[in-house]
Backbone as a chain_set.jsonl record, in Angstrom:
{"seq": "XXXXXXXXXXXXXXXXXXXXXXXXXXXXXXXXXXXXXXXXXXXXXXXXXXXXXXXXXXXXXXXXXXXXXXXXXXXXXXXXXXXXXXXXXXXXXXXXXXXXXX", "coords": {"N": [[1.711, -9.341, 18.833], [-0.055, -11.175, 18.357], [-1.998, -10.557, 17.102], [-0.551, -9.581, 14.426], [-0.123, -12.593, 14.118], [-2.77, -13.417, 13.611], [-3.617, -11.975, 11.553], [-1.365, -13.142, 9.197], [-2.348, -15.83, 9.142], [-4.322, -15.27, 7.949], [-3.814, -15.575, 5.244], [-3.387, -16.971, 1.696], [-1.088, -19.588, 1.643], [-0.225, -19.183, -0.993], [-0.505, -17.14, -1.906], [1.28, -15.617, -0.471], [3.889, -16.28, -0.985], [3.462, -15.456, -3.831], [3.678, -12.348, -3.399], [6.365, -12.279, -1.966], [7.47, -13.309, -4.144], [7.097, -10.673, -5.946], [7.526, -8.847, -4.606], [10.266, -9.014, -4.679], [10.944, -8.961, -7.915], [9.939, -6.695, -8.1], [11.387, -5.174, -6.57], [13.938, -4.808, -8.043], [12.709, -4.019, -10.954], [12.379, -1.18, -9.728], [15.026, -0.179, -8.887], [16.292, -0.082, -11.851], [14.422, 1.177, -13.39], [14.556, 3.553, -11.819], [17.489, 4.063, -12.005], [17.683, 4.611, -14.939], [15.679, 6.861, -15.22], [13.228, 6.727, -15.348], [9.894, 6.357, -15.265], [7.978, 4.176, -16.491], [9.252, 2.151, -16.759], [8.86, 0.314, -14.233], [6.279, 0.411, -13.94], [4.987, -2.217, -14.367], [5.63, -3.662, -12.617], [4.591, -2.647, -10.086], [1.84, -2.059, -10.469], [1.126, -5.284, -10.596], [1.972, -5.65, -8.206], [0.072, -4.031, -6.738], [-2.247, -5.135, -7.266], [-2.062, -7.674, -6.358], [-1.867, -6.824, -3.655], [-4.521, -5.763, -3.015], [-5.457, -8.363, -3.513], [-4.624, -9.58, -0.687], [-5.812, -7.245, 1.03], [-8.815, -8.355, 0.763], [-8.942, -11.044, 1.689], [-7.872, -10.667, 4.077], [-10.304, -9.211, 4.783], [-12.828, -6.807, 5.291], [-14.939, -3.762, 6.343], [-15.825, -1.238, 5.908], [-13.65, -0.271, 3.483], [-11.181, -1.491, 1.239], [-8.59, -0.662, 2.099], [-8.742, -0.354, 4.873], [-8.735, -2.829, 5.999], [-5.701, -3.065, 5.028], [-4.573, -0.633, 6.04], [-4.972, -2.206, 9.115], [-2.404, -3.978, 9.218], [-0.458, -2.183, 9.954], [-1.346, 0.086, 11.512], [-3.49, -1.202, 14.388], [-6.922, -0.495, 14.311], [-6.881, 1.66, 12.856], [-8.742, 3.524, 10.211], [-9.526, 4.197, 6.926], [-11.204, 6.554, 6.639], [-10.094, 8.161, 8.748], [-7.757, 8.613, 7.871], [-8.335, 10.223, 5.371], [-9.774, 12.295, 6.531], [-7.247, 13.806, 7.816], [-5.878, 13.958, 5.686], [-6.903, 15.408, 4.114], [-7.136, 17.9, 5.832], [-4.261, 18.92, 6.042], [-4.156, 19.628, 3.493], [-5.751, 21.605, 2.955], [-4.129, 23.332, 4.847], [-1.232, 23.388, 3.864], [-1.919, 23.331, 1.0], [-1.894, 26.507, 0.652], [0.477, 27.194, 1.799], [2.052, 26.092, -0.001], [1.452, 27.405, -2.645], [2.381, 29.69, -1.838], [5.25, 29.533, -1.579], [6.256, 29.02, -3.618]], "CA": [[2.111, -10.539, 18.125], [-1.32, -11.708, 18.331], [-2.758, -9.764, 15.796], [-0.027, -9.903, 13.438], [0.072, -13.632, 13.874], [-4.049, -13.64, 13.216], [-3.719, -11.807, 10.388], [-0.664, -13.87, 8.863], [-2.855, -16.922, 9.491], [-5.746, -15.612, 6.801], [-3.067, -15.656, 3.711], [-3.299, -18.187, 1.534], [0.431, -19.745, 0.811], [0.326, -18.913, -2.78], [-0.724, -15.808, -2.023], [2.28, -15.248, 0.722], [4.638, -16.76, -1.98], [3.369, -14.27, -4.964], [4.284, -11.622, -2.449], [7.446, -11.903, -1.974], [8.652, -13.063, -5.234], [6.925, -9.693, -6.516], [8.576, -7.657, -3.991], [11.835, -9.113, -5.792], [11.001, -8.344, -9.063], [9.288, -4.718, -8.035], [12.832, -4.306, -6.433], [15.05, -4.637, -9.19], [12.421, -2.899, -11.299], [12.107, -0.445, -9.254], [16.442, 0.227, -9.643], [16.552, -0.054, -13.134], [13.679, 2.602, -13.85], [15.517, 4.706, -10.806], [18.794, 4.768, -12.948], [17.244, 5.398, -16.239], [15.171, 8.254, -14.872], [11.76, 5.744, -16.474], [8.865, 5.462, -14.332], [7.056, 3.246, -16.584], [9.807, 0.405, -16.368], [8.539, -0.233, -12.906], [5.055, 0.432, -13.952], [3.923, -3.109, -14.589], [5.582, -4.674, -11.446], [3.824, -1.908, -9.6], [0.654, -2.722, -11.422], [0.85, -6.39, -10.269], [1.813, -5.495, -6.316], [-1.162, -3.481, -6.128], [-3.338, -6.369, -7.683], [-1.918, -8.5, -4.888], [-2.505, -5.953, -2.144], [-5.65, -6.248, -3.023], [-6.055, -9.796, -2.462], [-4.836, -9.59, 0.887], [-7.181, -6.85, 1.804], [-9.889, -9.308, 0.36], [-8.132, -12.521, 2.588], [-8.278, -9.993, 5.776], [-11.451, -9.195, 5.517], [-13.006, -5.446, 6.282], [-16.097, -3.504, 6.383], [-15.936, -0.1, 4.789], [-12.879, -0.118, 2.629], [-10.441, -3.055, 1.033], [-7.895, 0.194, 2.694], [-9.038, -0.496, 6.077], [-7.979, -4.115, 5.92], [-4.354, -3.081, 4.455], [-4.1, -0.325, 7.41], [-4.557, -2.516, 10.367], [-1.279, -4.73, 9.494], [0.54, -1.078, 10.527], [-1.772, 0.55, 12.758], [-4.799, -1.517, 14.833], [-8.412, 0.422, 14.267], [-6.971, 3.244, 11.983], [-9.722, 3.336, 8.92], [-9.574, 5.212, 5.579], [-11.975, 7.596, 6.49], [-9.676, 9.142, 9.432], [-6.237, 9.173, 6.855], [-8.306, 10.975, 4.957], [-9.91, 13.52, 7.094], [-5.758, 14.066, 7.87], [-4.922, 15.145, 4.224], [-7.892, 17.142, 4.034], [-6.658, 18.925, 6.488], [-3.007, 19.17, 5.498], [-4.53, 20.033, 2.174], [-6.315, 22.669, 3.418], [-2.946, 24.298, 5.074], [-0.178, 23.298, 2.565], [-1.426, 24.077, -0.348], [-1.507, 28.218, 0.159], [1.874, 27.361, 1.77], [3.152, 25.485, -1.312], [1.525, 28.666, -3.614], [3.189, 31.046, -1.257], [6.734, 29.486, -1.424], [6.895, 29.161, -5.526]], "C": [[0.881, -11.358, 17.735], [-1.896, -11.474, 17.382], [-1.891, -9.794, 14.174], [-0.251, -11.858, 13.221], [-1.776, -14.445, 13.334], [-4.123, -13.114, 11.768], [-3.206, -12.868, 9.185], [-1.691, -15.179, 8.369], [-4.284, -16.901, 7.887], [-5.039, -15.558, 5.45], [-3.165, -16.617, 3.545], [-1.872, -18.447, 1.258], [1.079, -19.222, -0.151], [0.507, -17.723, -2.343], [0.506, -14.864, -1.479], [3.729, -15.446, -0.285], [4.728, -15.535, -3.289], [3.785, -13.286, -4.396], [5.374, -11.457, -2.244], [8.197, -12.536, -3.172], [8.481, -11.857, -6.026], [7.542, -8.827, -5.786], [9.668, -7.757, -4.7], [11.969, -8.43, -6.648], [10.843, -7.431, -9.062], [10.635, -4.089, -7.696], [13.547, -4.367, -8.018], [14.507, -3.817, -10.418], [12.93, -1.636, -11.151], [14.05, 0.596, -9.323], [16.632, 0.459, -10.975], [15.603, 1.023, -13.305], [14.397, 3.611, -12.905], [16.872, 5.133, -11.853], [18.728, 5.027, -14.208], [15.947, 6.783, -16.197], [13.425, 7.676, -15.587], [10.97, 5.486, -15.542], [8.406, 3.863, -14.802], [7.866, 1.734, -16.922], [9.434, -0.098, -15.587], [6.617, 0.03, -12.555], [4.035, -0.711, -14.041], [4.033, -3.782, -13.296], [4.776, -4.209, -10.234], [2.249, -2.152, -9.543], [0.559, -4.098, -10.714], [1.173, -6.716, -8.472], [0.264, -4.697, -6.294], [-2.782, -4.636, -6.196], [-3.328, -7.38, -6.208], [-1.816, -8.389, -3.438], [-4.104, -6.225, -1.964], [-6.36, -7.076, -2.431], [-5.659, -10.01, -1.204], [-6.069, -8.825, 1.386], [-8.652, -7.762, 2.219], [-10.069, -10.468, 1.792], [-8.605, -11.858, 4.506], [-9.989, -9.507, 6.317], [-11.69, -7.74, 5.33], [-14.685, -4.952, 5.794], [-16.511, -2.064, 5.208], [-15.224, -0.29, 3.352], [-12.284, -1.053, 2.864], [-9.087, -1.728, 2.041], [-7.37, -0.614, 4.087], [-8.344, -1.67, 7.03], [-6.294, -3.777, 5.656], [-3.488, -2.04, 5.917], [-4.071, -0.611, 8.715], [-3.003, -3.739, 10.302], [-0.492, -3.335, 9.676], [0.023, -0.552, 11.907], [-3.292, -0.04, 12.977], [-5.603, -0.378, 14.631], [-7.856, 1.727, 13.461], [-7.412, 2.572, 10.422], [-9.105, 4.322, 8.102], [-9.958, 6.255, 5.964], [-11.058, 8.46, 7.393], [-8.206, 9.407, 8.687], [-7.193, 10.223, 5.966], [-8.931, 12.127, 4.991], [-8.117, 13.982, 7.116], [-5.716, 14.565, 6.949], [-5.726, 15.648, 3.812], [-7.777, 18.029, 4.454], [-5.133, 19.335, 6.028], [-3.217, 19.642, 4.538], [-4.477, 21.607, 2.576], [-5.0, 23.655, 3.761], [-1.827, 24.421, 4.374], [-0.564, 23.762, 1.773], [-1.68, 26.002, -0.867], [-0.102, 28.17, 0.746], [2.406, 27.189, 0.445], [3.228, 26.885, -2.307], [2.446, 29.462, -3.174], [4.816, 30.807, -1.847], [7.322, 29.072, -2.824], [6.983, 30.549, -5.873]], "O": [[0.925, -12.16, 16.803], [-2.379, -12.402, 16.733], [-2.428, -9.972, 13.08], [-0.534, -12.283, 12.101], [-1.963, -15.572, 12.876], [-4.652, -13.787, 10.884], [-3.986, -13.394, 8.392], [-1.732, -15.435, 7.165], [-4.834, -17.772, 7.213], [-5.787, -15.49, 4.474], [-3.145, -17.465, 4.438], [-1.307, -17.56, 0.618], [2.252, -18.892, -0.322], [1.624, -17.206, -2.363], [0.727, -13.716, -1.865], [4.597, -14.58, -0.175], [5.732, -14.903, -3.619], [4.793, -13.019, -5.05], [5.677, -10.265, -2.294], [9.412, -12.365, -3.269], [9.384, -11.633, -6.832], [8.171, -7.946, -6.372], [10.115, -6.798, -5.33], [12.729, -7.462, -6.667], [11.432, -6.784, -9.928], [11.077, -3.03, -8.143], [13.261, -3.595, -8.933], [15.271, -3.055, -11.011], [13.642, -1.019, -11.944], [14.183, 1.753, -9.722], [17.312, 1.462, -11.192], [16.222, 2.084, -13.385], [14.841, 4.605, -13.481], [17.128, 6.244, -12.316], [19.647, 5.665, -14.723], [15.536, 7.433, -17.158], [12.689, 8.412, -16.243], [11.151, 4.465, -14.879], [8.388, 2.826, -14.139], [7.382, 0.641, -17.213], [9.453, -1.312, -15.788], [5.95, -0.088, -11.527], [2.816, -0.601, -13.914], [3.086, -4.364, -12.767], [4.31, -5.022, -9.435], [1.637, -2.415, -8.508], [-0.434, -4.03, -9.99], [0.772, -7.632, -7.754], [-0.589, -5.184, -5.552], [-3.803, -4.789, -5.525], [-4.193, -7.674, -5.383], [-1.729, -9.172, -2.492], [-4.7, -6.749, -1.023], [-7.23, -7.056, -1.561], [-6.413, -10.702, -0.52], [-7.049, -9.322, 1.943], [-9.292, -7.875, 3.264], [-11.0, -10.617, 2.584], [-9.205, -12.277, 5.496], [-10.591, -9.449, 7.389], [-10.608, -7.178, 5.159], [-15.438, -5.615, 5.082], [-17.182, -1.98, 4.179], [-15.851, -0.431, 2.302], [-12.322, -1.672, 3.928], [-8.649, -2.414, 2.965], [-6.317, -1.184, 4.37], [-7.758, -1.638, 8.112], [-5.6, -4.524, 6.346], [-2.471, -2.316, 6.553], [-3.51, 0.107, 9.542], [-2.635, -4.265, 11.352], [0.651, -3.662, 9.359], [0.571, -0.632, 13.006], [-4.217, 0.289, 12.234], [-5.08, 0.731, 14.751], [-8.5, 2.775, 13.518], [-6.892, 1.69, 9.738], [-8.292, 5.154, 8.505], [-9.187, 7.191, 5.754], [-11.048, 9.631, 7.013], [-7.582, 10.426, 8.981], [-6.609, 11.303, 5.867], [-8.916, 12.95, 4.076], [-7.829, 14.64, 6.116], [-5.507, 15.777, 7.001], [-5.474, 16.523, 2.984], [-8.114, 19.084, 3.917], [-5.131, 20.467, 5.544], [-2.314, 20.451, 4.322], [-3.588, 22.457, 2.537], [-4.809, 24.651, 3.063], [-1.364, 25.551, 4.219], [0.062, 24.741, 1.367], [-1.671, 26.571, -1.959], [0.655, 29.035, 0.306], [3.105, 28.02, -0.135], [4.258, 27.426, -2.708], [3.294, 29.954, -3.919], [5.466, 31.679, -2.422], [8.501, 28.851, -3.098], [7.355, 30.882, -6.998]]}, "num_chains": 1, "name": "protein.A"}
């Protein structure tokens, strides 16, 4: 609770505010391109959550990667660099599965 409630603490208002009225809008996007089979209906609200991921990363702070910052509000001390040793490796074994099984 500590850590979430430290993090929490470095948003600015607005910023906490833009946030969830873009989740809104990304939802209902995000339905309407779903039932017309349209990515790029939900391509701009998409587009403007990632902008504002961003600025949190920024707000939190980090050292290597703006990432790094975005993966400790899920998991404490897990960096970029070890997600993506992970799908290097998964790489590595999936994709002669995937060839194999087309």
């Amino acid at each position: 609770m500590r850590r979430d409630y430290t993090l929490a603490k470095k948003l600015p208002e607005k910023l906490v505010s833009a946030i969830s009225k873009q989740s809104s809008v990304g939802l209902e996007e995000w339905k309407h391109a779903r039932n017309q089979n349209n990515f790029g209906v939900f391509a701009p609200a998409l587009t403007t959550m990632i902008e504002l991921k961003k600025e949190v990363a920024y707000a939190y702070g980090f050292t290597d990667s703006p990432y790094d910052a975005l993966l400790e509000e899920y998991e404490k001390d897990l960096r970029a660099k070890t997600v993506a040793t992970v799908f290097e490796e998964l790489t590595t074994h999936l994709t002669p599965l995937i060839t194999t099984l087309r």
